[in-house]
DRENDO-1510 file (C-alpha; in Angstrom, 1 decimal, always signed):
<recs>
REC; n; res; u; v; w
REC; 1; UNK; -12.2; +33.0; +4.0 .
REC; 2; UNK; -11.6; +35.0; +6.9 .
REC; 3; UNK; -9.1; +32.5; +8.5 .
REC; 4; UNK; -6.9; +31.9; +5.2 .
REC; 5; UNK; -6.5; +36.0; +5.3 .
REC; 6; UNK; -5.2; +36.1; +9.1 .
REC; 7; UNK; -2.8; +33.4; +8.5 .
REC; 8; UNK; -1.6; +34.5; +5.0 .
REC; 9; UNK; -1.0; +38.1; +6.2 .
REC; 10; UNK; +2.1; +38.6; +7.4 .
REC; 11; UNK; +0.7; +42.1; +8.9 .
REC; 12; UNK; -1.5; +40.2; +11.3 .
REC; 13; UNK; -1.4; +40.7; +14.5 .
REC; 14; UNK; -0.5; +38.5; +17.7 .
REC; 15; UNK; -4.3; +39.2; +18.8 .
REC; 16; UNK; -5.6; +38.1; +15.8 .
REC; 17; UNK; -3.5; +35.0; +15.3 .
REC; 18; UNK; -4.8; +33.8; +18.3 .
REC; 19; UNK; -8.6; +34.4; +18.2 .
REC; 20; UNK; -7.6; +32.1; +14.4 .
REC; 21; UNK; -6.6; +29.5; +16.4 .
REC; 22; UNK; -9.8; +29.2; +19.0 .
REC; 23; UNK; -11.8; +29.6; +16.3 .
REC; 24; UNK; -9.9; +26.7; +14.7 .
REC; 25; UNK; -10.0; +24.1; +17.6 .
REC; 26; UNK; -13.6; +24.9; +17.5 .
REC; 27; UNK; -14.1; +24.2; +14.0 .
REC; 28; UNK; -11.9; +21.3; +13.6 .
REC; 29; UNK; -14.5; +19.4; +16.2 .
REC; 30; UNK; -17.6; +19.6; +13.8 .
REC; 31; UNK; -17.9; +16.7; +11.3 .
REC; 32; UNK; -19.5; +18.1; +7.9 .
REC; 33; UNK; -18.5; +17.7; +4.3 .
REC; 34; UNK; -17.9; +21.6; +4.0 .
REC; 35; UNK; -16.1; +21.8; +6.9 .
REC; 36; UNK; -13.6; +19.0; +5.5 .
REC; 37; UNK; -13.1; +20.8; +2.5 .
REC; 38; UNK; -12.5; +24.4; +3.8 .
REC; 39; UNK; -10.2; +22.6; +6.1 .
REC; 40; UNK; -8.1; +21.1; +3.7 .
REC; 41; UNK; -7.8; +24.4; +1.9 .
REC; 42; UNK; -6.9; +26.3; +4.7 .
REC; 43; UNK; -4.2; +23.7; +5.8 .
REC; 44; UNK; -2.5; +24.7; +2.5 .
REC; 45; UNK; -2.7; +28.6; +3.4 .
REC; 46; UNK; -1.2; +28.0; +6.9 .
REC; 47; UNK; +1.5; +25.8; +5.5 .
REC; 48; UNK; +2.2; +28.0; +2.8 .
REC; 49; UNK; +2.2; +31.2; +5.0 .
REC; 50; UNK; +5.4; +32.6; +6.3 .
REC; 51; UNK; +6.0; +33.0; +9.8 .
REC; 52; UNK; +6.0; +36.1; +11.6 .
REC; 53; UNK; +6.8; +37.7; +15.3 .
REC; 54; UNK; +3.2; +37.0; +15.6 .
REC; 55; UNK; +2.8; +33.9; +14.2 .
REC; 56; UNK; +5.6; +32.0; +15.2 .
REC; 57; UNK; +6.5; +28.4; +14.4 .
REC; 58; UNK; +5.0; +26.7; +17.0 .
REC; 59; UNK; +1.9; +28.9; +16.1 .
REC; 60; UNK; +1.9; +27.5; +12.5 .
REC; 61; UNK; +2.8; +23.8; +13.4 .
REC; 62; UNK; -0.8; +24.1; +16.2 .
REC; 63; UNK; -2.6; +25.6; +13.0 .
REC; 64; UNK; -1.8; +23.2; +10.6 .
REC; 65; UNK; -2.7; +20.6; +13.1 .
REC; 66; UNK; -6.2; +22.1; +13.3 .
REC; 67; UNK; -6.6; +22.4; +10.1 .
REC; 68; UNK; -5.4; +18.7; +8.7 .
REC; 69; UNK; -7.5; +17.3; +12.0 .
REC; 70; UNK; -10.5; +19.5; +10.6 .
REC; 71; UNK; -10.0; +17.5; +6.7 .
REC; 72; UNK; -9.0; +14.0; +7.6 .
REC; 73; UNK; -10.7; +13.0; +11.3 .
REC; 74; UNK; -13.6; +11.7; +10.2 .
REC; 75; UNK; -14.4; +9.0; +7.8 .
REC; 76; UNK; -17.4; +10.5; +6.0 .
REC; 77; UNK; -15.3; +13.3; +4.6 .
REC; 78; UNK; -12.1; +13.2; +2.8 .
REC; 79; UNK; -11.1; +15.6; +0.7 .
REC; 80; UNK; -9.5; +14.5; -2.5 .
REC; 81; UNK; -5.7; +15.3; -2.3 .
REC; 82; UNK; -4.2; +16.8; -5.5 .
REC; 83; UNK; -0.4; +18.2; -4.7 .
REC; 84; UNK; +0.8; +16.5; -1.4 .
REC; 85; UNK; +3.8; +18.4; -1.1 .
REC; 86; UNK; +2.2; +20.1; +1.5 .
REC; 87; UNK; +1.3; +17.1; +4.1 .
REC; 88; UNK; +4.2; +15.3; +2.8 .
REC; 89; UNK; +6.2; +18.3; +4.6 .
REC; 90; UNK; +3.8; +18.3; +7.3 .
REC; 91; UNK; +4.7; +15.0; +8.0 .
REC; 92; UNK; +8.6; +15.1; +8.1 .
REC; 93; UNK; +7.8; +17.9; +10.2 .
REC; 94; UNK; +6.1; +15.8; +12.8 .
REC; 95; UNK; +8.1; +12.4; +12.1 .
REC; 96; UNK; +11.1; +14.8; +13.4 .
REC; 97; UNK; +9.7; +15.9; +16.5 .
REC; 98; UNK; +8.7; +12.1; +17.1 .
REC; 99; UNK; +12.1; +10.5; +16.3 .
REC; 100; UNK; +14.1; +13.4; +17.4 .
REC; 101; UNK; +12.4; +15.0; +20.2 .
REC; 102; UNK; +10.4; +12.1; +21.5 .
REC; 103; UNK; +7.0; +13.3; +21.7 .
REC; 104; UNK; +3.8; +12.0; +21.4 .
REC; 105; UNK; +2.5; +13.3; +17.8 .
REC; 106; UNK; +0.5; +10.2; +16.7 .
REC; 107; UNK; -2.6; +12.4; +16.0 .
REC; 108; UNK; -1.2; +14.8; +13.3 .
REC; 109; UNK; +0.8; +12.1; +11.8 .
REC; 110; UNK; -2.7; +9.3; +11.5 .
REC; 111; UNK; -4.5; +12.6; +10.2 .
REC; 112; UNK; -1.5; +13.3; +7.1 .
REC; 113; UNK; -1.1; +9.4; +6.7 .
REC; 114; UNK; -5.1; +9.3; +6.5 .
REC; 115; UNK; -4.9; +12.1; +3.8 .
REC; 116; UNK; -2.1; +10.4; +1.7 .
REC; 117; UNK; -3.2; +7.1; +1.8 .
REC; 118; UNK; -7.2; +7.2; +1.6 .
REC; 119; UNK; -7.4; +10.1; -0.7 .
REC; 120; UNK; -5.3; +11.0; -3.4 .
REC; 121; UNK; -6.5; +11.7; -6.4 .
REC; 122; UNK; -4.0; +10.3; -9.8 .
REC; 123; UNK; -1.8; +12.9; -9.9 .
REC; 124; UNK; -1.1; +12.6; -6.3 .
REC; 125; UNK; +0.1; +9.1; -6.8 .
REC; 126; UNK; +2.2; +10.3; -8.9 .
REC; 127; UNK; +3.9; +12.9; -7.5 .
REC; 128; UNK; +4.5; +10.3; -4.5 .
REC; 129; UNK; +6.2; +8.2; -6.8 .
REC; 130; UNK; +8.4; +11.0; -7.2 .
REC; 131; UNK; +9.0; +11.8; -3.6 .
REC; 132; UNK; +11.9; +10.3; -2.0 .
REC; 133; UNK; +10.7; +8.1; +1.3 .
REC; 134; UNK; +14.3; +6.8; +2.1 .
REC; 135; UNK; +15.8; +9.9; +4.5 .
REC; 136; UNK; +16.5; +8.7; +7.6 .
REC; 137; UNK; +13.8; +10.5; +9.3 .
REC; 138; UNK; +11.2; +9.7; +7.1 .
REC; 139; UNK; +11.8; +5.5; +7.5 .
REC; 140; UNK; +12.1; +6.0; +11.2 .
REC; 141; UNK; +8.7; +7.6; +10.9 .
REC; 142; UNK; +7.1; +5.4; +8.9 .
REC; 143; UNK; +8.6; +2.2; +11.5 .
REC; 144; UNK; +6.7; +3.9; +14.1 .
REC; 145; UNK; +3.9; +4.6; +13.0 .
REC; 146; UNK; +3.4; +0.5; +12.6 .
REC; 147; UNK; +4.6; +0.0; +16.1 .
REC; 148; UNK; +2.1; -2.6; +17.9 .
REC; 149; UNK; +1.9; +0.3; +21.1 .
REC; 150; UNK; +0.6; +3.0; +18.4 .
REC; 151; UNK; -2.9; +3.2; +17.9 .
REC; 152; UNK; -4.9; +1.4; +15.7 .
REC; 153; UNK; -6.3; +3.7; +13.6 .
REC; 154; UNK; -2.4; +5.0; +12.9 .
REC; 155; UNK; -1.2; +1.6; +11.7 .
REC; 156; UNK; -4.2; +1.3; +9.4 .
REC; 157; UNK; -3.6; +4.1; +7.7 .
REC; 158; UNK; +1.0; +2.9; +7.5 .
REC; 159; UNK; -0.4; -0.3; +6.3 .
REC; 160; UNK; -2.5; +2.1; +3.3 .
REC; 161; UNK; -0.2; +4.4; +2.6 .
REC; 162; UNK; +3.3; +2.2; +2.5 .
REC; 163; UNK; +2.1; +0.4; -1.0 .
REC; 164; UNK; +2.3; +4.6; -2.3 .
REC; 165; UNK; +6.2; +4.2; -1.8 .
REC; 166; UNK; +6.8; +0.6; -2.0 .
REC; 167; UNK; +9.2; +0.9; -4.9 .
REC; 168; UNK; +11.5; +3.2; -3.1 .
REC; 169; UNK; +11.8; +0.6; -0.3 .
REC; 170; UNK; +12.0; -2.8; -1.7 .
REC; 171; UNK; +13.0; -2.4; -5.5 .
REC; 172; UNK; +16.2; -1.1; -4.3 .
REC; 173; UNK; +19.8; -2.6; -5.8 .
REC; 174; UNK; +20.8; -1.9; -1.8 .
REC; 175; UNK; +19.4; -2.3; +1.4 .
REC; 176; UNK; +17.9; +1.5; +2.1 .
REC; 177; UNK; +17.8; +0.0; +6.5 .
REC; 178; UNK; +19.7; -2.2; +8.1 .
REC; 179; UNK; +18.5; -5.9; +8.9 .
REC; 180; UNK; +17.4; -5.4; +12.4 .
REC; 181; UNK; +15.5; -2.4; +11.4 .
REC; 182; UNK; +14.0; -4.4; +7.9 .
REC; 183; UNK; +13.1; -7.7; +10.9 .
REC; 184; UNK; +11.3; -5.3; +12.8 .
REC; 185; UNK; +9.3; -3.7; +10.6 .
REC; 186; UNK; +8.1; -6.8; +8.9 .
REC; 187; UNK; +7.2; -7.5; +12.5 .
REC; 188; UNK; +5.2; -5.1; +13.2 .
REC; 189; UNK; +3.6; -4.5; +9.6 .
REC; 190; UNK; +3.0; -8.9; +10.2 .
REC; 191; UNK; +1.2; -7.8; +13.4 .
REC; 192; UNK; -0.7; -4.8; +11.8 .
REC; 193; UNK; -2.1; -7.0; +9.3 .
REC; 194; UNK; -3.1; -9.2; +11.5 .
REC; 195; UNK; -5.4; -7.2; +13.4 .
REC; 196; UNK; -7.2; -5.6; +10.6 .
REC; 197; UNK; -10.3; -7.5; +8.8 .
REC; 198; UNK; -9.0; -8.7; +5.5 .
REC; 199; UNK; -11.2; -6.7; +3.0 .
REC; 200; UNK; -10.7; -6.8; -0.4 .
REC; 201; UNK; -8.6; -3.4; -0.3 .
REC; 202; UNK; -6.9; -4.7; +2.8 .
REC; 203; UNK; -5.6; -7.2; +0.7 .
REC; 204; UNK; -4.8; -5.7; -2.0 .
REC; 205; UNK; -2.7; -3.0; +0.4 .
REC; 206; UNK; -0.8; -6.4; +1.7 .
REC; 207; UNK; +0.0; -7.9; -1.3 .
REC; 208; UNK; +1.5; -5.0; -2.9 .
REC; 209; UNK; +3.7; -4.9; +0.5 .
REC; 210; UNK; +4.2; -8.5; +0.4 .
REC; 211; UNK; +5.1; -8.9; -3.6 .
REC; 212; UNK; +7.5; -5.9; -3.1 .
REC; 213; UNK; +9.2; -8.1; -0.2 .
REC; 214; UNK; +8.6; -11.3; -1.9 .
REC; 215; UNK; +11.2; -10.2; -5.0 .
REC; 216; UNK; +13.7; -8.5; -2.7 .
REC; 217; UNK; +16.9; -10.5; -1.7 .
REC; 218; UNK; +17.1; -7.6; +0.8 .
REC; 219; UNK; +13.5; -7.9; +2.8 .
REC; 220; UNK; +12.7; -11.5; +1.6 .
REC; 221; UNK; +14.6; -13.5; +4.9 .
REC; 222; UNK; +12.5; -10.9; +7.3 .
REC; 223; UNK; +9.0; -11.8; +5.8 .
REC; 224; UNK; +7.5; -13.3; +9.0 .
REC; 225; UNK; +6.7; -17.0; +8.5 .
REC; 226; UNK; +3.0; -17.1; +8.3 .
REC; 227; UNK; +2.6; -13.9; +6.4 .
REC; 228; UNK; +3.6; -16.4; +3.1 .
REC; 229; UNK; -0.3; -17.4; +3.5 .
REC; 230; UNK; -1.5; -14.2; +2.6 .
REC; 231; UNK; -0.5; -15.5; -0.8 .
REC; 232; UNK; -3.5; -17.2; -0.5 .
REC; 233; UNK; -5.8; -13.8; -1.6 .
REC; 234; UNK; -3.8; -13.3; -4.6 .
REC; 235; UNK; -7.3; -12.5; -6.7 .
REC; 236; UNK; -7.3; -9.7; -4.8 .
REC; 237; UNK; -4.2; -8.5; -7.0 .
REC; 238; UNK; -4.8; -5.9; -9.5 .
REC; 239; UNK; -3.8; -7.2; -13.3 .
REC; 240; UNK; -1.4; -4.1; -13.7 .
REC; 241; UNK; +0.6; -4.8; -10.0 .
REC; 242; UNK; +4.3; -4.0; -11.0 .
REC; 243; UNK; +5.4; -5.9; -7.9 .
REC; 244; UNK; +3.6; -8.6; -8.6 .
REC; 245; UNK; +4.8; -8.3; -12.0 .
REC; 246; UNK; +8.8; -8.3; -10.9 .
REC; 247; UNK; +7.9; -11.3; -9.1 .
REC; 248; UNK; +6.7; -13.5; -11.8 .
REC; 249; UNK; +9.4; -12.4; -14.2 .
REC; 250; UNK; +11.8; -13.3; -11.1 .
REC; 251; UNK; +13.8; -16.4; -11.9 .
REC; 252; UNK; +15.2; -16.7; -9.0 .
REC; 253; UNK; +11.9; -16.9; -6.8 .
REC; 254; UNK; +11.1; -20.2; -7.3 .
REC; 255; UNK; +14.3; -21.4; -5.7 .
REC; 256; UNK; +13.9; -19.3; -3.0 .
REC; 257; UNK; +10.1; -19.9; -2.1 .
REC; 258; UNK; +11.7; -23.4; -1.7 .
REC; 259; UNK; +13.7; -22.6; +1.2 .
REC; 260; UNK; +11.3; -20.6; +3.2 .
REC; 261; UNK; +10.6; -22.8; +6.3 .
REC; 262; UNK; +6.2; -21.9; +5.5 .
REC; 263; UNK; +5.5; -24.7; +3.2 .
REC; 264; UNK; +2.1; -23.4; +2.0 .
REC; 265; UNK; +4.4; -20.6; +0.2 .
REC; 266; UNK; +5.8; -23.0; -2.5 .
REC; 267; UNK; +2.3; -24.5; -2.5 .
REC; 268; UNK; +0.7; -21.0; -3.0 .
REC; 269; UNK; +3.1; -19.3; -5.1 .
REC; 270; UNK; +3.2; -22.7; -7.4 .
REC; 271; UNK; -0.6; -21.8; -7.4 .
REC; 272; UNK; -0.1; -18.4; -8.7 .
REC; 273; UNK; +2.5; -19.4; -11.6 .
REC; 274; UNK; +0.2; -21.5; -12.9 .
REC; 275; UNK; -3.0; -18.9; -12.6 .
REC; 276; UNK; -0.2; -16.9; -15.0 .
REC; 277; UNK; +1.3; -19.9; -16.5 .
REC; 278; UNK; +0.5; -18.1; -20.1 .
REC; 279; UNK; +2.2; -15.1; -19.3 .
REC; 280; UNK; +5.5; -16.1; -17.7 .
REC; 281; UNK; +8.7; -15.2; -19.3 .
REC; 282; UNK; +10.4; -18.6; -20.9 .
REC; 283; UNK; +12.6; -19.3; -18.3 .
REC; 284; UNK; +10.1; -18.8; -15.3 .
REC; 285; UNK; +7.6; -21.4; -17.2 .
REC; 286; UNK; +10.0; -23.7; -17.7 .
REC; 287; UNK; +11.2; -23.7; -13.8 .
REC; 288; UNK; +7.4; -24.4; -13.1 .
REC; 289; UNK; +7.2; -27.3; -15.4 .
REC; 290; UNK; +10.3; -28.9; -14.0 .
REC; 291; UNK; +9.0; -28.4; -10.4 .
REC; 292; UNK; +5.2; -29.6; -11.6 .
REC; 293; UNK; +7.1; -33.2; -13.3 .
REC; 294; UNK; +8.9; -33.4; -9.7 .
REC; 295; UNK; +5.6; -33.2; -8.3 .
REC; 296; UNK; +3.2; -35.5; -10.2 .
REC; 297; UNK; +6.0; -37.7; -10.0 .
REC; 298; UNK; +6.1; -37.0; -6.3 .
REC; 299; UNK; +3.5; -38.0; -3.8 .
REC; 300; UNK; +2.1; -34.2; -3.3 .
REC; 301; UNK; -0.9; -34.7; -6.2 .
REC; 302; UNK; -2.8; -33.3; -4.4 .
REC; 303; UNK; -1.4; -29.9; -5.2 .
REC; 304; UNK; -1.5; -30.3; -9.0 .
REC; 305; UNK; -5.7; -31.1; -8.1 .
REC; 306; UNK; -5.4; -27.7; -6.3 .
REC; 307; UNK; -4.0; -26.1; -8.9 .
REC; 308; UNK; -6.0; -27.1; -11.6 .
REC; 309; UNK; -9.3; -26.0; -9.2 .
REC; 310; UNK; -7.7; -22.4; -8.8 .
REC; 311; UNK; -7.6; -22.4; -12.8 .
REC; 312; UNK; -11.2; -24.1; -13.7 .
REC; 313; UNK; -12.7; -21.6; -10.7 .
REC; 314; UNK; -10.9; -18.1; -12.1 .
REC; 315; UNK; -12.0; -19.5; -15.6 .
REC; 316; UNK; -15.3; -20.2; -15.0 .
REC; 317; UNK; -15.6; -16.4; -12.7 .
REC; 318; UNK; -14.0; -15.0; -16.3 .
REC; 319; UNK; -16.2; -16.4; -19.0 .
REC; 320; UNK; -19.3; -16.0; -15.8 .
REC; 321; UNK; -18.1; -12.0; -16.4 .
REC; 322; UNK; -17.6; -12.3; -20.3 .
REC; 323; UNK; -21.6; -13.3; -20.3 .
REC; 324; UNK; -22.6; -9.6; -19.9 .
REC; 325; UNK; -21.0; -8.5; -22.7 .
REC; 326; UNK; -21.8; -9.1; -26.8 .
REC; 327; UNK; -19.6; -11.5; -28.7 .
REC; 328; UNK; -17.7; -9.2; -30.3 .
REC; 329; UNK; -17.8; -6.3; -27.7 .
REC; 330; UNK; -14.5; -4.5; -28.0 .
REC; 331; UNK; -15.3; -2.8; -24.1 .
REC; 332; UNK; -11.5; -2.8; -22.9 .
REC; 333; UNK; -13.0; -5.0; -20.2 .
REC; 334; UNK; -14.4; -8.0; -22.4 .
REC; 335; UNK; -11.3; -7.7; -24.2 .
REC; 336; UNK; -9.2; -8.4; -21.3 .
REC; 337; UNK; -11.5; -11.1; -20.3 .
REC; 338; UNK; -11.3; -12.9; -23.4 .
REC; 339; UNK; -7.3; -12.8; -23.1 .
REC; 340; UNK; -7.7; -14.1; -19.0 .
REC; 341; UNK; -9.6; -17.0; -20.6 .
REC; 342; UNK; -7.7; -17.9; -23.3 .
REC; 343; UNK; -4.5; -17.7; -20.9 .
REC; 344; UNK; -5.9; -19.7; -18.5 .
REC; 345; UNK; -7.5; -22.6; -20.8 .
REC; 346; UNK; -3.8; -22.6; -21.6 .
REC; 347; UNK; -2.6; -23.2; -18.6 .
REC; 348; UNK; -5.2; -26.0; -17.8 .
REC; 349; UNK; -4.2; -27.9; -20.8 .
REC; 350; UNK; -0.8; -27.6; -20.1 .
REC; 351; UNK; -1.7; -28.9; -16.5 .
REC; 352; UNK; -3.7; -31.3; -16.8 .
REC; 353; UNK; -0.9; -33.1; -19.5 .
REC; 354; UNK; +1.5; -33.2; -16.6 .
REC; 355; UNK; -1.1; -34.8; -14.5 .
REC; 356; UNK; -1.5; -37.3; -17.1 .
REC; 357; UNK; +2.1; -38.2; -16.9 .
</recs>
């Protein structure tokens, strides 16, 4: 490609660094699936290229804005990312000129957020589990790019991408920002959510978010009160979620649930320990009996009807599933079916004896 050979040439000329660049702004405009593609490989040449008397800094930053604009505008069209060293770069590159030079770069950095959390392909995941999100720079990026004054499209793509680097931020022995900065990011991711339509990958973005906030002594105190409701699409959870795995094995969380000044979070979380009831760790399960006696001794049964519904409904979805399968499939899928029943008929016999007193 023409372009990839001006900008990786250190020989090139002023003249034709420039006539690269109009040519860029006017390809970067059109919205085809080619166009995507060759754009995403050329971003890699220009942020790979070295810079030159002709093609200065400020000449490669303008290209590789092109270029990512050209890959990640549109919808339609996203090329799969595979190494995202590159926009991860990109992106501390533009962060810094927001935090540190105060300019308005919300355009390149929706475009790299777009890139990293829409469409990366396994291995990218990966390697973002390996990048480290907790410089300075990078958090102060990331907080405003969920500002409520930043466009929407911008703060739908944070909301995406910050479940790629969750771990880093909430499964943390220390606080990685301090608590004014932790309030008002939970603020503004609260208000984020909150404007979005809940899809099922919305929530499934929240909850990893929330779960990771959930079991952290740090973050848990600046979860915005009604944000505990969202508790309330838990199906939406994936089976392998390692947040929401930390929180169930939590024995702590029950204690703390109960001091959150949201009711419906006890309610709701109580709700979710039982959905799991087979697969808690000893001393979890026994906090949940404890707390189940206390209510059906209580005058809240009421909940232990709602809790046995949320168990007869995800049973009944499971062995609904389980139907399109043989008997004795061993499909990975109607195994783990058979195990979600068999968990939760568990748990429903174990409920309904407390109900019976």
């Amino acid at each position: 490609m023409k372009l990839g050979e001006t900008f990786g040439n250190p020989s090139s000329t002023t003249d034709e660094i420039d006539r690269a660049l109009e040519s860029m702004e006017l390809i970067a405009s059109l919205s085809e699936e080619t166009v995507a593609q060759k754009s995403y490989e050329l971003f890699h040449v220009v942020m790979q290229a070295p810079t030159s008397p002709a093609y200065s800094q400020e000449k490669k930053l303008e290209a590789s804005r092109l270029t990512i604009h050209g890959a990640y505008k549109w919808d339609r069209f996203l090329p799969l990312v595979e190494d995202p060293s590159d926009i991860l770069t990109f992106l501390d590159q533009h962060f810094d000129l927001v935090t540190r030079g105060g300019e308005n770069q919300d355009e390149p950095i929706q475009n790299a957020l777009r890139a990293l959390a829409y469409a990366p392909r396994p291995v990218a995941i990966e390697a973002l589990k390996r990048f480290d999100p907790t410089k300075p720079s990078f958090i102060s990026g990331i907080c405003y790019a969920f500002q409520s004054n930043r466009p929407f499209e911008l703060r739908k793509a944070a909301l995406f991408f910050l479940p790629h680097i969750g771990d880093r931020w909430f499964n943390t022995p220390r606080p990685i920002m301090k608590p004014d900065q932790m309030r008002s990011l939970c603020a503004d991711w609260a208000s984020t959510v909150d404007v979005i339509e809940p899809t099922s990958d919305v929530q499934k973005a929240t909850l990893a978010v929330l779960f990771g906030m959930v079991n952290s002594p740090h973050w848990r105190s600046h979860i915005v009160a009604d944000k505990w409701n969202l508790l309330e699409y838990f199906p939406s959870v994936p089976g392998n979620s390692q947040p929401l795995r930390r929180c169930l094995d939590n024995p702590e969380l029950i204690d703390a649930i109960r001091d959150v000044s949201n009711p419906a979070a006890m309610t709701l979380w109580m709700k979710i320990l039982w959905l799991k009831y087979n697969e808690l760790v000893p001393e979890v399960q026994k906090q949940l009996e404890t707390v189940t006696k206390e209510i059906a001794q209580g005058r809240r049964r009421a909940d232990l009807e709602m809790y046995q519904s949320a168990i007869e409904s995800e049973l009944a979805t499971a062995e609904n599933a389980l139907t399109q399968y043989t008997t004795w499939s061993t499909d990975s899928v109607a195994v783990a079916l058979r195990k979600k029943i068999d968990n939760l008929q568990h748990a429903k016999h174990a409920l309904v004896s407390f109900k019976r007193g």
